[in-house]
PDB file of N, H, CA, C and O in Angstrom:
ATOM      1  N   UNK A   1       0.845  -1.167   0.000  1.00  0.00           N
ATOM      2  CA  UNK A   1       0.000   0.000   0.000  1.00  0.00           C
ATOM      3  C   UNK A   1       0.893   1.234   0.000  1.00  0.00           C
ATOM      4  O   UNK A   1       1.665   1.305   0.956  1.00  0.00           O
ATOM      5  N   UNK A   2       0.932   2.225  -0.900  1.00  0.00           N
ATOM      6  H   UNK A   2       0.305   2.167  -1.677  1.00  0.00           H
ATOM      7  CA  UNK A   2       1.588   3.091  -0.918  1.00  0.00           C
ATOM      8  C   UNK A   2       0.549   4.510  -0.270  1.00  0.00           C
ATOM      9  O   UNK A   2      -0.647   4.802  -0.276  1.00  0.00           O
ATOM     10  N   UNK A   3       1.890   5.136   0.272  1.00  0.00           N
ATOM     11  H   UNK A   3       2.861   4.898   0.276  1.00  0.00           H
ATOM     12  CA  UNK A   3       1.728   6.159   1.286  1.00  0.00           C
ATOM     13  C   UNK A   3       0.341   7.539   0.545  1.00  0.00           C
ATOM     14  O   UNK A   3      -0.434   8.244   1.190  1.00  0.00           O
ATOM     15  N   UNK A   4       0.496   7.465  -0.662  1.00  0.00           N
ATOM     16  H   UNK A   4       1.126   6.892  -1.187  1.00  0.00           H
ATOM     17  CA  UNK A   4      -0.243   8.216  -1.403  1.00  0.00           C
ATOM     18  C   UNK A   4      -2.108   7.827  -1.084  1.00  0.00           C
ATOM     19  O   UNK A   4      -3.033   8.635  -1.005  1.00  0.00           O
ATOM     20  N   UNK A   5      -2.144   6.409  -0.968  1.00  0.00           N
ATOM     21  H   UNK A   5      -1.392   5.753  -1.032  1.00  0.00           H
ATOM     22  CA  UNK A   5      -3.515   5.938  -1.204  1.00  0.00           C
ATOM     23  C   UNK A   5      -3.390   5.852   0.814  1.00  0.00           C
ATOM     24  O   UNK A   5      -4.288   5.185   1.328  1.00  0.00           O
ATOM     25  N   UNK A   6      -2.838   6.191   1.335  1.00  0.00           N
ATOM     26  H   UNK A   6      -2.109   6.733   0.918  1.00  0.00           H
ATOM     27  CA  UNK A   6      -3.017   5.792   2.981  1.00  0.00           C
ATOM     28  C   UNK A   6      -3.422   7.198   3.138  1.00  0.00           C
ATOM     29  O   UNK A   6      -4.649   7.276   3.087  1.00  0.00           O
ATOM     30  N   UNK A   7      -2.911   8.220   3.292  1.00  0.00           N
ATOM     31  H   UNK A   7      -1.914   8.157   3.333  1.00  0.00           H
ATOM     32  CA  UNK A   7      -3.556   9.862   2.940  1.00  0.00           C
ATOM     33  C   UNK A   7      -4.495   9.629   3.363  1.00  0.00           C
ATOM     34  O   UNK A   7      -4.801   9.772   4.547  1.00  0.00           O
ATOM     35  N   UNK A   8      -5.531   8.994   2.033  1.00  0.00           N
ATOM     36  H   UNK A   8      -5.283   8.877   1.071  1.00  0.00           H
ATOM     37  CA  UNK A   8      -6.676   9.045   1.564  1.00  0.00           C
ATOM     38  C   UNK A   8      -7.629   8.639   2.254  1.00  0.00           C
ATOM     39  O   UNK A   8      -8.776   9.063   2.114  1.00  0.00           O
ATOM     40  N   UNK A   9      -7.231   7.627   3.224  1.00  0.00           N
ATOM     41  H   UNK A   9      -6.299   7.283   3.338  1.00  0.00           H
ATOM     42  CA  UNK A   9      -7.911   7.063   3.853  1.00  0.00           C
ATOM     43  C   UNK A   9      -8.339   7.720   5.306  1.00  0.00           C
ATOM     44  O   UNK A   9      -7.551   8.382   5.982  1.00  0.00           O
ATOM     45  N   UNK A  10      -9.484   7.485   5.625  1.00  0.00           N
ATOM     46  H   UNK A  10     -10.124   6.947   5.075  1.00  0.00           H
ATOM     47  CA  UNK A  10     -10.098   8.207   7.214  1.00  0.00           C
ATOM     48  C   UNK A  10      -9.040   7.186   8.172  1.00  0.00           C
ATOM     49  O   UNK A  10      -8.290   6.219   8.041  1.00  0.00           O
ATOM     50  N   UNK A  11      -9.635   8.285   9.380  1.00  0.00           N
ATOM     51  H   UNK A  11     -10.244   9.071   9.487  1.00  0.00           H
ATOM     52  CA  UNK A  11      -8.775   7.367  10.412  1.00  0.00           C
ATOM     53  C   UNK A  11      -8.972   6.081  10.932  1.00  0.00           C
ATOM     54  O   UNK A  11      -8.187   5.230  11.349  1.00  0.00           O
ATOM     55  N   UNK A  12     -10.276   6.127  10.810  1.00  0.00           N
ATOM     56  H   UNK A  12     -10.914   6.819  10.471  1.00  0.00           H
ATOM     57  CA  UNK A  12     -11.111   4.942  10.969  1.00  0.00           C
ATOM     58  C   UNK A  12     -10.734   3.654  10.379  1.00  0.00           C
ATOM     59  O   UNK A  12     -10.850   2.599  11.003  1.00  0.00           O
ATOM     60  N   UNK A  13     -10.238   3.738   9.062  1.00  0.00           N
ATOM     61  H   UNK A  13     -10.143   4.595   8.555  1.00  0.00           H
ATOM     62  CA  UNK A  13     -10.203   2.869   8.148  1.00  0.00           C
ATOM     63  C   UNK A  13      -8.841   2.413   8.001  1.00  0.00           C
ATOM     64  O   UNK A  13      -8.539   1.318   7.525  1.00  0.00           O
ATOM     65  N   UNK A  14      -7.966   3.346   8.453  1.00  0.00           N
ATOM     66  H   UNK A  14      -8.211   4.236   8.840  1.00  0.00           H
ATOM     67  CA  UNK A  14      -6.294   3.115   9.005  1.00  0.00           C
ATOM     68  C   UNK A  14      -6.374   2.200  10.010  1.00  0.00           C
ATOM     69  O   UNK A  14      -5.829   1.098   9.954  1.00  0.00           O
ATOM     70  N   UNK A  15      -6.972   2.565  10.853  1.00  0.00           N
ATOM     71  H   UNK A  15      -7.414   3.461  10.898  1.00  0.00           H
ATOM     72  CA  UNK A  15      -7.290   1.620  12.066  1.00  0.00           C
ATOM     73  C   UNK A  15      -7.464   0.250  11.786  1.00  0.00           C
ATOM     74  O   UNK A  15      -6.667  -0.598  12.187  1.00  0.00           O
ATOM     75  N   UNK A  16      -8.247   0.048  11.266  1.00  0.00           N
ATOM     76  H   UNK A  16      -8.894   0.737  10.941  1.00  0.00           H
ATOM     77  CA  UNK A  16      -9.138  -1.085  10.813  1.00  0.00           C
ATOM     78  C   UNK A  16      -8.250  -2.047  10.169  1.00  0.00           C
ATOM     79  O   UNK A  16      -7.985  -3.156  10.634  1.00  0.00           O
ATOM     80  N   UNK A  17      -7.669  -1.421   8.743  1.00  0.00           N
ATOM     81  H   UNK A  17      -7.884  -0.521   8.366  1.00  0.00           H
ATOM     82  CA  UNK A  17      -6.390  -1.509   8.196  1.00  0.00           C
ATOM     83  C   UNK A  17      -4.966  -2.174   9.143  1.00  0.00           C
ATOM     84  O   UNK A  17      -4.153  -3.031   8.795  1.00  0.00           O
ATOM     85  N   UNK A  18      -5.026  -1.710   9.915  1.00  0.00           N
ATOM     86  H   UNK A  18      -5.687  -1.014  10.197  1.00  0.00           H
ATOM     87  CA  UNK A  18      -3.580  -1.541  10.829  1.00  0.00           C
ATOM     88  C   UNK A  18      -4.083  -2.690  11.380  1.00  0.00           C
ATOM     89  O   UNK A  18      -3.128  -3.467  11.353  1.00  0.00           O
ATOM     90  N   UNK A  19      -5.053  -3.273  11.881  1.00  0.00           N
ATOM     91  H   UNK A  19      -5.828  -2.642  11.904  1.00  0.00           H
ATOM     92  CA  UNK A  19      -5.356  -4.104  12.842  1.00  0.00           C
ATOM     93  C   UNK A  19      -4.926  -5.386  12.049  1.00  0.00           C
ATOM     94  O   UNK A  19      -4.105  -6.211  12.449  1.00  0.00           O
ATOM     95  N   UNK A  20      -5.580  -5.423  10.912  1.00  0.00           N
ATOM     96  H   UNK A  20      -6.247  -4.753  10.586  1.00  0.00           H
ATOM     97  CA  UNK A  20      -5.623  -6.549   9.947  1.00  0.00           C
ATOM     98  C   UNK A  20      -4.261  -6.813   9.324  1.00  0.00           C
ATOM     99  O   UNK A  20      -3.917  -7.891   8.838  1.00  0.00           O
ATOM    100  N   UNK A  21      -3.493  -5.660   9.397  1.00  0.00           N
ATOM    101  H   UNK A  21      -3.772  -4.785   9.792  1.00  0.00           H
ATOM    102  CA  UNK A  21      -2.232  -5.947   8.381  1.00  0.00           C
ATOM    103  C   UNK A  21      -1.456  -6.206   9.709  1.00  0.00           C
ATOM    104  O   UNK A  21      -0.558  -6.992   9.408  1.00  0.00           O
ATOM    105  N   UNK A  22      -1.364  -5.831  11.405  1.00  0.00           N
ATOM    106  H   UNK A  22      -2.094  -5.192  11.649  1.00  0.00           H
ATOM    107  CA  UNK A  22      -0.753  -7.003  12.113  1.00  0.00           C
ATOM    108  C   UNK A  22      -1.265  -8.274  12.530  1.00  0.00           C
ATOM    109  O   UNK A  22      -0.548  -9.119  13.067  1.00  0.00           O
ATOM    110  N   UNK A  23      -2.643  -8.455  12.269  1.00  0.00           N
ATOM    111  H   UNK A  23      -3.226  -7.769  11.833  1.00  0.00           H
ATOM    112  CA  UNK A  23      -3.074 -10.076  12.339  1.00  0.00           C
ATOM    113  C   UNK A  23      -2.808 -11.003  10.982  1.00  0.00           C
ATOM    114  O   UNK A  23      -3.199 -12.166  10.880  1.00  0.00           O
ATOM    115  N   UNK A  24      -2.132 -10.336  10.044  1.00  0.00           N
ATOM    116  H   UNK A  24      -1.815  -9.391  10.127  1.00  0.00           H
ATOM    117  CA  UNK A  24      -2.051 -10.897   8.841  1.00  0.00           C
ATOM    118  C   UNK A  24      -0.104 -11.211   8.957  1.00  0.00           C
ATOM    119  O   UNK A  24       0.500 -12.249   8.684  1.00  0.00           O
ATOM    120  N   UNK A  25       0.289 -10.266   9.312  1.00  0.00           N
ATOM    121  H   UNK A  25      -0.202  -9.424   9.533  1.00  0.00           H
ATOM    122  CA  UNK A  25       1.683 -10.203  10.032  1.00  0.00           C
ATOM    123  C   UNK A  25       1.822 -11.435  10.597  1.00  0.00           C
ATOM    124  O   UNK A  25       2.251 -12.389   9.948  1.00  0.00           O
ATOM    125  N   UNK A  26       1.353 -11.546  12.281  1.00  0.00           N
ATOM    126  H   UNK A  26       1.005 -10.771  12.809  1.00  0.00           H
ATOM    127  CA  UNK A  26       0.868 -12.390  12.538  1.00  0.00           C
ATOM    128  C   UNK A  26       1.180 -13.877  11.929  1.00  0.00           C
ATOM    129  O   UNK A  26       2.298 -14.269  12.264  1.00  0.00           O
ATOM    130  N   UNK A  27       0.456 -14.784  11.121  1.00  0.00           N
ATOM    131  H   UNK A  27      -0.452 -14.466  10.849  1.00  0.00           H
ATOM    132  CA  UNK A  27      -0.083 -15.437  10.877  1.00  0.00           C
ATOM    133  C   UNK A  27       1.713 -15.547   9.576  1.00  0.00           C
ATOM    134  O   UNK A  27       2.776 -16.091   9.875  1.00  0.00           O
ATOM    135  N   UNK A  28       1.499 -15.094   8.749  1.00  0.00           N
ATOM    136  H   UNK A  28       0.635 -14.652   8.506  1.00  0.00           H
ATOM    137  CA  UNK A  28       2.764 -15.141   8.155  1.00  0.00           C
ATOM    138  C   UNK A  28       3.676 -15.282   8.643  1.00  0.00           C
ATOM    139  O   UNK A  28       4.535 -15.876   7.990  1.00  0.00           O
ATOM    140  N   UNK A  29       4.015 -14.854   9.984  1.00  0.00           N
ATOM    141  H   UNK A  29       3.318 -14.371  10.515  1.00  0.00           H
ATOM    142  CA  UNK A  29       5.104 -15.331  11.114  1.00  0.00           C
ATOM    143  C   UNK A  29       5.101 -16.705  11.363  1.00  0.00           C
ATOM    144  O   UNK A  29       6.063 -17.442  11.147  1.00  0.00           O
ATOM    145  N   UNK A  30       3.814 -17.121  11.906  1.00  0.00           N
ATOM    146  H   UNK A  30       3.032 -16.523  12.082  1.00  0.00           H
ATOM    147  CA  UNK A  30       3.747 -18.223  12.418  1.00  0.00           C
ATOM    148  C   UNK A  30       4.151 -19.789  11.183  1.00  0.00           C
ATOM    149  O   UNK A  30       4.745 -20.861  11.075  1.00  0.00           O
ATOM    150  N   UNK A  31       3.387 -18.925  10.603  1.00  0.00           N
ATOM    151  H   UNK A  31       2.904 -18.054  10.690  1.00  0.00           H
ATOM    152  CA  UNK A  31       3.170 -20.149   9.351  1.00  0.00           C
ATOM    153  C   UNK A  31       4.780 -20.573   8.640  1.00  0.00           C
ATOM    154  O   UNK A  31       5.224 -21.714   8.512  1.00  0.00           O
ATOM    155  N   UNK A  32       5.443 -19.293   8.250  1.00  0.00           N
ATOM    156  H   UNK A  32       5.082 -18.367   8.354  1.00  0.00           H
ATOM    157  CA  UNK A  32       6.928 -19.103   7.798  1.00  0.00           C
ATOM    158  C   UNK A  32       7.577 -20.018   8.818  1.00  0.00           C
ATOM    159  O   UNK A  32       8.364 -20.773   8.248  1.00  0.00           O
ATOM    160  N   UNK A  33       7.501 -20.285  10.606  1.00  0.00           N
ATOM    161  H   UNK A  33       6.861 -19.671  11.069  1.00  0.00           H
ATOM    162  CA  UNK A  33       8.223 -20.681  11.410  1.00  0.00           C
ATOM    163  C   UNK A  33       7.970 -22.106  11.329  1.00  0.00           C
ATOM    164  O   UNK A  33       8.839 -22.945  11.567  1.00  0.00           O
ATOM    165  N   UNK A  34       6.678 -22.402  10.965  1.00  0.00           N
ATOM    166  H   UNK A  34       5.972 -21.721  10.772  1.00  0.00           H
ATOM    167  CA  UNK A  34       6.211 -24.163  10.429  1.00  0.00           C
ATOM    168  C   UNK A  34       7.069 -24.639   9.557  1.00  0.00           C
ATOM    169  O   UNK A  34       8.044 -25.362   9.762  1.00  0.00           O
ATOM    170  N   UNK A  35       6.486 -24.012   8.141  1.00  0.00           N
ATOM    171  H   UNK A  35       5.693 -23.425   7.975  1.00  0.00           H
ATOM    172  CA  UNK A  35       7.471 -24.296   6.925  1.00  0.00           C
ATOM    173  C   UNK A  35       7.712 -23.134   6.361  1.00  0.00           C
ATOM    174  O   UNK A  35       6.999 -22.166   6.629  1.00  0.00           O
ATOM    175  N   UNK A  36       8.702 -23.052   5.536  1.00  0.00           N
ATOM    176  H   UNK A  36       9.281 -23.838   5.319  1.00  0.00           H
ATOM    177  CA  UNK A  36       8.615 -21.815   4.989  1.00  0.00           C
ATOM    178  C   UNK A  36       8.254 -21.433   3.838  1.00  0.00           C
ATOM    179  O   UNK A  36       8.131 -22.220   2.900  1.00  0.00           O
ATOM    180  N   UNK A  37       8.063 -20.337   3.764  1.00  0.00           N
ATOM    181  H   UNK A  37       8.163 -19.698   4.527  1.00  0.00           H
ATOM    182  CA  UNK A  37       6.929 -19.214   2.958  1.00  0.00           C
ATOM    183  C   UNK A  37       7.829 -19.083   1.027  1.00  0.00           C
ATOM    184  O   UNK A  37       8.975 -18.755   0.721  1.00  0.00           O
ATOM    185  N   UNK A  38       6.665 -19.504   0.183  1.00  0.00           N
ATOM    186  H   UNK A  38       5.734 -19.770   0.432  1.00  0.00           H
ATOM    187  CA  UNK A  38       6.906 -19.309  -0.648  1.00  0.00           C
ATOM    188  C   UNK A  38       7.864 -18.214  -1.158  1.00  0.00           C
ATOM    189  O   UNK A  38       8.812 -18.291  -1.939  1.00  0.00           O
ATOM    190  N   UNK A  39       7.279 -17.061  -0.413  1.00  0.00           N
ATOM    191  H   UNK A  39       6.509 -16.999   0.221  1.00  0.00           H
ATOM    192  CA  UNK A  39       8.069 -16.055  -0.750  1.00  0.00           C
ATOM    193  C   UNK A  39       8.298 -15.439   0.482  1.00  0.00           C
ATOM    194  O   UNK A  39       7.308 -14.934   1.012  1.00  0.00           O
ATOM    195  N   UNK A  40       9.403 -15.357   1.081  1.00  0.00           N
ATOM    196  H   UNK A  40      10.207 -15.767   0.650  1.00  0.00           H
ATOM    197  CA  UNK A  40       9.356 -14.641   2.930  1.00  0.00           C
ATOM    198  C   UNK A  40       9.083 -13.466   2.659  1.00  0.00           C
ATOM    199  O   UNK A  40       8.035 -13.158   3.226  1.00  0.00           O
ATOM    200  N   UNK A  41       9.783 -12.100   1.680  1.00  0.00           N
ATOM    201  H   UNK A  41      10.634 -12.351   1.219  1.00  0.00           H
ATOM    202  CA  UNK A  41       9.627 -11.092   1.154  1.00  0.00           C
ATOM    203  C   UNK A  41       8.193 -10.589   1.622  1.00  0.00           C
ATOM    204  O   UNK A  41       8.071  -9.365   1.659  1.00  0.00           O
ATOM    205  N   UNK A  42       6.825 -11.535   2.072  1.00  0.00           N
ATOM    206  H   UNK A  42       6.925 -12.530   2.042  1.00  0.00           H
ATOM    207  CA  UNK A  42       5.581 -10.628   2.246  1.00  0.00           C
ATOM    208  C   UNK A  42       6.415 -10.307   3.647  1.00  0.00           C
ATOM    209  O   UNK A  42       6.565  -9.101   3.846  1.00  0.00           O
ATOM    210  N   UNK A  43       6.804 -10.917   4.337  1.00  0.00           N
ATOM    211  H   UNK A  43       6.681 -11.896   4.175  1.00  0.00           H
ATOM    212  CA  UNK A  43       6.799 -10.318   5.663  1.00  0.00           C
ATOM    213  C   UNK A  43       7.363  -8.937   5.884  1.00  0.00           C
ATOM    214  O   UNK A  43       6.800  -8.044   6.517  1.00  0.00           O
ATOM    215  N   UNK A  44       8.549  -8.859   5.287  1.00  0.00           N
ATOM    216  H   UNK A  44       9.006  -9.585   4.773  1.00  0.00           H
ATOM    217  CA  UNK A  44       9.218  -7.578   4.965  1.00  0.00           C
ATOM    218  C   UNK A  44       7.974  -6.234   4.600  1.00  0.00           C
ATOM    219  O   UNK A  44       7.898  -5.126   5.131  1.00  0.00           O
ATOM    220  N   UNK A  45       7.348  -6.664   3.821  1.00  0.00           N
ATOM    221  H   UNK A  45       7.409  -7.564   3.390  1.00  0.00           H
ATOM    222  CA  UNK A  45       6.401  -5.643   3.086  1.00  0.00           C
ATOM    223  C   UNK A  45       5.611  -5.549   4.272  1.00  0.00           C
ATOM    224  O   UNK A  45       5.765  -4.540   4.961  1.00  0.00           O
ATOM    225  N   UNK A  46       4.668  -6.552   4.687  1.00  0.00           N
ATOM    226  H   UNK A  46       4.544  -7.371   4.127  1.00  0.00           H
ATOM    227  CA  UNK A  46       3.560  -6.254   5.425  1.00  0.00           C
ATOM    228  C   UNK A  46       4.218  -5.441   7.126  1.00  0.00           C
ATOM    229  O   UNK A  46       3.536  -4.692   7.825  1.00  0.00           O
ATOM    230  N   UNK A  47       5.180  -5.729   7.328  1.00  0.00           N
ATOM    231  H   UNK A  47       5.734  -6.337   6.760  1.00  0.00           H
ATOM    232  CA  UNK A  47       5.565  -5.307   8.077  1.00  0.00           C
ATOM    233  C   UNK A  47       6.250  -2.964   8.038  1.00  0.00           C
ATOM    234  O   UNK A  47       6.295  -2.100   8.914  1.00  0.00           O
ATOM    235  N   UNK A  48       6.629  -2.982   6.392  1.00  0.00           N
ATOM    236  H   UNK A  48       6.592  -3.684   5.680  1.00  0.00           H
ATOM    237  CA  UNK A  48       6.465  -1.702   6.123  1.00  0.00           C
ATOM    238  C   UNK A  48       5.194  -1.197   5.877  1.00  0.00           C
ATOM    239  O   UNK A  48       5.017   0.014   6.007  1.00  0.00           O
ATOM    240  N   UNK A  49       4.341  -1.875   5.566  1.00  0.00           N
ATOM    241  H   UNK A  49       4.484  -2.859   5.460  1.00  0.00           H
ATOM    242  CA  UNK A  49       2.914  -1.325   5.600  1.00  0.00           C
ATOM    243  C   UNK A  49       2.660  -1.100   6.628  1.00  0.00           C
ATOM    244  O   UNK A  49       3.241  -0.027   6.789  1.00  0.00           O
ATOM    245  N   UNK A  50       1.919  -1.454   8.028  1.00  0.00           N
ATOM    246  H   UNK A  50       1.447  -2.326   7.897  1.00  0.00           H
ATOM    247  CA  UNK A  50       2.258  -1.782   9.045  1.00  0.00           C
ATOM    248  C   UNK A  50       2.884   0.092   9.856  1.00  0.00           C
ATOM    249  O   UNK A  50       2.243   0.905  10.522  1.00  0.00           O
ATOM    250  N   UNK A  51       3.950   0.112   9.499  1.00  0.00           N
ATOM    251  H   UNK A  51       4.471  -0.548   8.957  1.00  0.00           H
ATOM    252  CA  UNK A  51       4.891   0.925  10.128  1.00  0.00           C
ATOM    253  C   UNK A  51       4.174   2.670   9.310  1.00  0.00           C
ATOM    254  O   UNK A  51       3.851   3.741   9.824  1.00  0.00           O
ATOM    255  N   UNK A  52       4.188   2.200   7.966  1.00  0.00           N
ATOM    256  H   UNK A  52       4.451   1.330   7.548  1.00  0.00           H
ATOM    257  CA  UNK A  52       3.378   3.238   7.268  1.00  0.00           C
ATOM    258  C   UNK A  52       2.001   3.836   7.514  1.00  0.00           C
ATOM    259  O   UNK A  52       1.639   5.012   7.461  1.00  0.00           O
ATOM    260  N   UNK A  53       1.069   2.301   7.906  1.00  0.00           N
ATOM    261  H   UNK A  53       1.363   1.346   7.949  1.00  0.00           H
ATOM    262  CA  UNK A  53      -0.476   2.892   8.634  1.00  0.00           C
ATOM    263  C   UNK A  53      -0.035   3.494   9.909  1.00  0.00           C
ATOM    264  O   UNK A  53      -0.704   4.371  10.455  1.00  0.00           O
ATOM    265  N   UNK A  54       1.194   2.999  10.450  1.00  0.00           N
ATOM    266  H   UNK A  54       1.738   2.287  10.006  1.00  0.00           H
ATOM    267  CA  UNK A  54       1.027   3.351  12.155  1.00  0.00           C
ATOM    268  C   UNK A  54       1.644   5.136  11.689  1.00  0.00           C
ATOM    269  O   UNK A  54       1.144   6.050  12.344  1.00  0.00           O
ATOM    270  N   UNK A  55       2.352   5.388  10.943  1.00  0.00           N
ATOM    271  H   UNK A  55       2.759   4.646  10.410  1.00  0.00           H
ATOM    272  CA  UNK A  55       3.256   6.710  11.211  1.00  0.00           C
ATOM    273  C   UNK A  55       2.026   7.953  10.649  1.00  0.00           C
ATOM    274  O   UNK A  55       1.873   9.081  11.118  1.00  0.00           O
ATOM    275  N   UNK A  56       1.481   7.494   9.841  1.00  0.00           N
ATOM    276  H   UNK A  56       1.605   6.578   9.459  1.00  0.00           H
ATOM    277  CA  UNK A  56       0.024   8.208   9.616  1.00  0.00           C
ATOM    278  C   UNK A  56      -1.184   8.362  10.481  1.00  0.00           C
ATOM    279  O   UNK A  56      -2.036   9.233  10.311  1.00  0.00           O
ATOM    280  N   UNK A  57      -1.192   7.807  11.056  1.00  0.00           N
ATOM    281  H   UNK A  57      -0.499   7.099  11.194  1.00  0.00           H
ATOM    282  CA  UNK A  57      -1.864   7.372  12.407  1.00  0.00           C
ATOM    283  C   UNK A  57      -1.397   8.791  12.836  1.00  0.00           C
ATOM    284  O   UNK A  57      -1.911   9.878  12.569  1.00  0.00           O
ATOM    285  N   UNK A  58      -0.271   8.497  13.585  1.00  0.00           N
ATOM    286  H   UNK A  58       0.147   7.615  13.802  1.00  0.00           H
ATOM    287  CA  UNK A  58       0.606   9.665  14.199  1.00  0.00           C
ATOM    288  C   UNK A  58       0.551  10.740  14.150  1.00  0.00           C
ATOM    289  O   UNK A  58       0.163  11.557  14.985  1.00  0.00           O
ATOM    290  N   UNK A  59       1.067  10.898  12.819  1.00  0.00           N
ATOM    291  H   UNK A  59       1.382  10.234  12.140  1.00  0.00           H
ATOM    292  CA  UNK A  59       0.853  12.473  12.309  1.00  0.00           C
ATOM    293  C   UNK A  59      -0.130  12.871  12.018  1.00  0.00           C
ATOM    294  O   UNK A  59      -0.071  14.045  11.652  1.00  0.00           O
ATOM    295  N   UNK A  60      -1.638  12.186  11.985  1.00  0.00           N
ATOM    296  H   UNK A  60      -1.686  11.233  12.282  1.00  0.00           H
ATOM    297  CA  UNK A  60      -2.913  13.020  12.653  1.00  0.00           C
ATOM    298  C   UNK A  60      -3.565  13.268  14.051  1.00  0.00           C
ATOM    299  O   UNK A  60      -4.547  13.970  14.296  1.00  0.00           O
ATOM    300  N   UNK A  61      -2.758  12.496  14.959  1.00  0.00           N
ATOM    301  H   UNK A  61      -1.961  11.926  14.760  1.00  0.00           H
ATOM    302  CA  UNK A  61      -2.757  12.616  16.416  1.00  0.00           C
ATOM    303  C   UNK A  61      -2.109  13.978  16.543  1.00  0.00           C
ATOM    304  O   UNK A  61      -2.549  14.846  17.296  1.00  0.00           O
ATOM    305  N   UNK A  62      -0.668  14.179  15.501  1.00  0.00           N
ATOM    306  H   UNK A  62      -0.310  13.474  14.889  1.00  0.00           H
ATOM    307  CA  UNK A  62      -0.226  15.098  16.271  1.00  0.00           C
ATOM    308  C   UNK A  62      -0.789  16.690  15.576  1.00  0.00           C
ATOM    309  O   UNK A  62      -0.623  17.792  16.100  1.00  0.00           O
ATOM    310  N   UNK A  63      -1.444  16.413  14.336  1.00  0.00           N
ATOM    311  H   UNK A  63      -1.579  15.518  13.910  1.00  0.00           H
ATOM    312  CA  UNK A  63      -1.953  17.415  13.698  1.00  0.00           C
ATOM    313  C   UNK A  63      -2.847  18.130  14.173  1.00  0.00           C
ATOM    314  O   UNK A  63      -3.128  19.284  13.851  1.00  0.00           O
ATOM    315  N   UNK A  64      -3.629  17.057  15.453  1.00  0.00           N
ATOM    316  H   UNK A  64      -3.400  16.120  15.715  1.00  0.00           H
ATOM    317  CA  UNK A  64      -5.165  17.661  15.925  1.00  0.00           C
ATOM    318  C   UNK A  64      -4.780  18.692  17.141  1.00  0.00           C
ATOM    319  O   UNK A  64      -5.666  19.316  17.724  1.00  0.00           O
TER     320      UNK A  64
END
């Protein structure tokens, strides 16, 4: 998800977002530690996504 289309989004929906992309985190962890992951590379990503919903997050906490 690029930072352009996260903007866009209400806070609400960051939230929502954020929740799902660390239970999806999550689960790619676990599963990778079973056997491993076709491609490990999602973890990397979902984990900058992740860091990207949270820093947007932020900077409308600190905007208000």
């Amino acid at each position: 998800m690029k930072t352009a289309e996260i903007k866009e989004l209400t806070t609400a929906e960051i939230q929502e977002r954020l929740a799902s992309e660390k239970e999806q985190l999550t689960r790619l962890k676990l599963n990778h530690s079973i056997s491993p992951l076709d491609n490990p590379l999602q973890i990397k990503v979902a984990r900058k996504t992740i860091a990207r919903l949270a820093t947007e997050l932020r900077a409308r906490e600190l905007t208000k």
